[in-house]
N, C-alpha and C positions, 0 to 999 in steps of 0.2 A: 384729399390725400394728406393733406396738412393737421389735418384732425386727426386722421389714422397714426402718424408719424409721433403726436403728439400725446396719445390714448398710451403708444408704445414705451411712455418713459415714467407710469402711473402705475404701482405696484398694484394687482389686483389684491384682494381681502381674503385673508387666510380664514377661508368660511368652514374648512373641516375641525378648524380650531373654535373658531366662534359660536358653532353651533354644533353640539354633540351626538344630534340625534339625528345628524344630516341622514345618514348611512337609511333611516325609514322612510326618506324621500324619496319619490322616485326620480332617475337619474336626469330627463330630458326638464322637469321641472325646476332640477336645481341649478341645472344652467341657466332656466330662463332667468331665475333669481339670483344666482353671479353675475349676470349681467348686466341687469340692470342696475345690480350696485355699481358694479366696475363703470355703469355711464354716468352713475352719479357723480363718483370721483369724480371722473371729464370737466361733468359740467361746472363743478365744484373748481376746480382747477382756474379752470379760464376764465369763469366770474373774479375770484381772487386777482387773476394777473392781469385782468382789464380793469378792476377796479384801481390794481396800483398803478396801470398806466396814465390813469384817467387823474388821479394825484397829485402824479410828476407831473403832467401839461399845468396844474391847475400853482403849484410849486415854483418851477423852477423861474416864473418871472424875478418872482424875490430872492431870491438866492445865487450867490456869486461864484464865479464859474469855478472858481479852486478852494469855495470855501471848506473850514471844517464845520462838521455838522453834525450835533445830536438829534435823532432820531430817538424823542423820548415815548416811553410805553410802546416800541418797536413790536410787540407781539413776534410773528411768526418771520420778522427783515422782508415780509413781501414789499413795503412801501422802499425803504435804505437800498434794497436791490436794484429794483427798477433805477432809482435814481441816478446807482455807481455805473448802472449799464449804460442810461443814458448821459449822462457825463462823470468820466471816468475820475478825472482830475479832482473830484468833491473827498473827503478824507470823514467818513461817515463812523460815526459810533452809535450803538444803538444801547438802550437800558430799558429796563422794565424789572418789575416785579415779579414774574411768571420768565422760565427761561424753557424755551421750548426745544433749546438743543439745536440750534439749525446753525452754524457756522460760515457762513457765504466766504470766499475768499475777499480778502483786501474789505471786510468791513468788521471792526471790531464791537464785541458787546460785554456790559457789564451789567450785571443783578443788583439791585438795592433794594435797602428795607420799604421803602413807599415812604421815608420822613427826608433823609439827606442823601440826594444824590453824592457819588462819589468822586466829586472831581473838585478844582480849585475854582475860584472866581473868576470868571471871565476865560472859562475855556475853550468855548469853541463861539464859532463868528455868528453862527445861526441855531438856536432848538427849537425844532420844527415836532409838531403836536397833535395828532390827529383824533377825534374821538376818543381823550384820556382824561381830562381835568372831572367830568361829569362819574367816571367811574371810583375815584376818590373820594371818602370822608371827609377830609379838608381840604375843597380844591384852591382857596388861596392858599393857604402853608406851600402846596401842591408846586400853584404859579409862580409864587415865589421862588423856591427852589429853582424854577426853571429861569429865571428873570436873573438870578443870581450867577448862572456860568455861562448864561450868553454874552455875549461881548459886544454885540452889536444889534441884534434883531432876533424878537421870538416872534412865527409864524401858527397859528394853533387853528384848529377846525373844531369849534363845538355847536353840539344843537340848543339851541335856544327857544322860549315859547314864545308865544306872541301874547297870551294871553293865558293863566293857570288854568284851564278848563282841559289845553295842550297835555298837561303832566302824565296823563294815564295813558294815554298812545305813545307818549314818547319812553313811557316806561316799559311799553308792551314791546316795542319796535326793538328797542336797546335790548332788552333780554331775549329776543327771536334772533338778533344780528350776534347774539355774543353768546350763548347760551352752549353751545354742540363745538367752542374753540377749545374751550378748560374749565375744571371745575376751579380754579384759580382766577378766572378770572372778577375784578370783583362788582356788584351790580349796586352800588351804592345808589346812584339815581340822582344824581345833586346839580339837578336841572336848574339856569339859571337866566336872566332876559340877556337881551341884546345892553342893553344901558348897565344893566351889573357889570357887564365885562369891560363895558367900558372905563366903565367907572376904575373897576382891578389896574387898567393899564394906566391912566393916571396917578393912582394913590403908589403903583409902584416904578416912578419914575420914570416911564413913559410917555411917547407920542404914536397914537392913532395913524398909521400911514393911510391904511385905507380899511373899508369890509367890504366881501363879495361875499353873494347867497350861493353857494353849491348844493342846495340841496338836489338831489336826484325826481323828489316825489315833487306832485303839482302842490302850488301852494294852498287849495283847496282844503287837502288833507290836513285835518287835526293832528297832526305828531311834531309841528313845531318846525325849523329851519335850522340847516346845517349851513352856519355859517364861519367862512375865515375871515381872522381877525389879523395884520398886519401890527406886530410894537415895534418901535425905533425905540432903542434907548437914548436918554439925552444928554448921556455925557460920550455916549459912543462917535 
């Protein structure tokens, strides 16, 4: 019932527009194939809102109960959403390069060129990072930027290899996960190890709180580890 209810709030796909020549189909056919797009939505849907639930649990250890928060390379505010639902009091800004138009109440967004974020120094307490530095040309200039209007702590999730043999799965995986979001979005590839990053949060004035693996896949799998990286600033 709970699926029904939620099936009910997912725009079916304007298929007489999509496809011209519907009208030579015959009619009991083209239902079955409305249909099963209309489940793909579904399925599509709730993979998205569980992935961003799954997130927030993985998040909000680090992050203070009324902080303000950039939500950088924000994509579609599924991630900034989940967050303000589950604590309301967080004061969430989202930016990115790609503005998909989604407006959420009580969460504010701003568009930048991909070089200078547009805010002051030391604007918000926490910029939180998910899946973004790798998709960047320069992902230090990148980090930077981000390192520069946190005030207190950047939290960032990227994949890393274990070993360069990694680079080709991880390049294959990334443009299967990113590929059908926007032609906007961009697939640069600029895969990096666990010890670069570390390295990045040293050289720019950081401390290492902690890293956790979240990757989803077994570690088996050649495509490398989705890992978060905790920075404390050290004059914060």
């Amino acid at each position: 019932q709970h699926l029904h209810n939620f099936a009910k709030t997912i725009p079916r796909l304007p298929l007489e527009k999509s496809f011209p020549t519907v009208g030579m189909v015959r009619h009991f056919r083209l239902h079955q194939f409305e249909n099963r797009i209309y489940m793909a939505q579904i399925i599509t849907e709730i993979a998205i809102h569980n992935n961003a639930r799954r997130k927030v649990r993985i998040l909000l250890p680090y992050i203070k109960y009324d902080a303000a928060v950039l939500d950088f390379g924000c994509g579609d505010i599924a991630l900034a959403r989940e967050l303000k639902k589950v604590r309301p009091n967080l004061r969430i800004t989202g930016v990115d390069v790609v503005d998909f138009g989604i407006r959420p109440k009580g969460i504010l967004f701003s568009r930048y060129d991909g070089k200078k974020l547009p805010f002051q120094n030391d604007s918000f307490d926490v910029v939180i990072a998910w899946h973004v530095f790798h998709h960047t040309q320069d992902p230090v200039a990148v980090f930077a930027e981000c390192v520069r209007v946190a005030k207190q702590r950047v939290i960032f999730v990227e994949p890393v290899w274990r070993h360069r043999l990694e680079v080709p799965g991880m390049m294959f995986m990334d443009w299967l996960f990113n590929v059908w979001k926007s032609r906007d979005v961009s697939m640069a590839f600029t895969f990096r190890s666990r010890a670069w990053w570390e390295e990045q949060i040293i050289k720019h004035n950081g401390r290492l709180r902690g890293v956790q693996d979240v990757e989803i896949l077994p570690p088996i799998f050649p495509t490398g580890r989705s890992l978060l990286f905790v920075m404390d600033k050290k004059n914060a």
